[in-house]
C-alpha positions in Angstrom: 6.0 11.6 -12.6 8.7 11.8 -10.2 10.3 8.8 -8.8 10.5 7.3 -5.6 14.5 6.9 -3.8 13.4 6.9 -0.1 10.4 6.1 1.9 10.6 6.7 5.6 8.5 5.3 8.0 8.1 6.7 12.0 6.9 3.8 13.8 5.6 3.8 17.6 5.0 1.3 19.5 2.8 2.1 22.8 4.0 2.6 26.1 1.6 0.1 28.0 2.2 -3.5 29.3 2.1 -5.6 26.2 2.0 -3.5 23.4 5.2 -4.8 22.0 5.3 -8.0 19.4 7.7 -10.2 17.7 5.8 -10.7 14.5 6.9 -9.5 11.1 5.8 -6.3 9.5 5.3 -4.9 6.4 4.4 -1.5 4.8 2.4 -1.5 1.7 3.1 1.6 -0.4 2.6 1.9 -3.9 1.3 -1.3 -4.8 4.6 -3.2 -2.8 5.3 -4.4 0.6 8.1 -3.8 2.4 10.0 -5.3 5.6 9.9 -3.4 8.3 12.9 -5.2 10.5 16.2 -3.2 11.3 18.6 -5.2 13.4 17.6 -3.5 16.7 14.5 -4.4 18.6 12.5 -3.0 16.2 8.7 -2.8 18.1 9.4 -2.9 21.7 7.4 -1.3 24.4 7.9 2.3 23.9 9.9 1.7 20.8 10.7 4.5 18.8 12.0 3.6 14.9 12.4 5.3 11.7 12.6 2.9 8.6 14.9 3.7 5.8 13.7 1.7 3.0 15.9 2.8 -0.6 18.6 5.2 -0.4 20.6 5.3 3.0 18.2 2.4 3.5 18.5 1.0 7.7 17.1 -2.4 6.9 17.8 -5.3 6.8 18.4 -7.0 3.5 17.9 -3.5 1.5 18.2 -5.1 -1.9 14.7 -6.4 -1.4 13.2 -3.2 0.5 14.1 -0.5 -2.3 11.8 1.5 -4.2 13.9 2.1 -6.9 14.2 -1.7 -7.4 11.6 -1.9 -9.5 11.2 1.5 -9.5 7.9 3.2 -8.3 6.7 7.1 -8.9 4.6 9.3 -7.0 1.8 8.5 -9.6 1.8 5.2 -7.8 0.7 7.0 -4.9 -2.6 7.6 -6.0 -3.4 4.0 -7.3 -2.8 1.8 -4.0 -3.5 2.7 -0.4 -0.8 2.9 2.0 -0.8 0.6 4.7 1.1 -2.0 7.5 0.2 -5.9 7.8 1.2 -8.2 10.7 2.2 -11.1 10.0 1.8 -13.4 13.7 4.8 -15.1 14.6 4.9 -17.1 17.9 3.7 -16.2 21.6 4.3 -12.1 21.4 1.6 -11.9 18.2 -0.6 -8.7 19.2 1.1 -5.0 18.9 -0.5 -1.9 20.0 0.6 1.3 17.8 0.3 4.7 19.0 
């Protein structure tokens, strides 16, 4: 059981007229969620991002987004399914991934 300091996540947001959003996102790993919000413009059209959640974490309030904090293990892995949730927030509430 080896435990969890990082997680990465490579989000892209499409490249076509309205794919971007202004609602809140979270990845599920490991049987937590986590806040995917930086303090850029996180998922634009044509955005970009890596999301450093845990050590050399690029989130905003990291205390909160850290998988050491509880701490998880691989062995979590294997338990929950990884996965991201939107949670709507005003006029900009659809998002197209690529």
């Amino acid at each position: 059981m080896n435990a969890i300091s990082q997680i990465v996540a490579h989000i892209v947001t499409a490249d076509i007229d309205h794919a971007s959003t202004g609602s809140w996102i979270y990845l599920g790993v490991a049987g937590r969620e986590f806040s995917l919000d930086t303090h850029g413009v996180d998922f634009s059209r044509g955005a970009d991002a890596n999301f450093r959640l845990g050590q050399d974490s690029n989130v905003k309030y990291p205390e909160y987004n850290d998988p050491r904090r509880p701490p998880l293990s691989t062995e979590d892995l294997h338990h929950f399914p990884v996965y991201l949730r939107v949670e709507s927030a005003g006029e900009r509430a659809a998002w197209c991934l690529e």
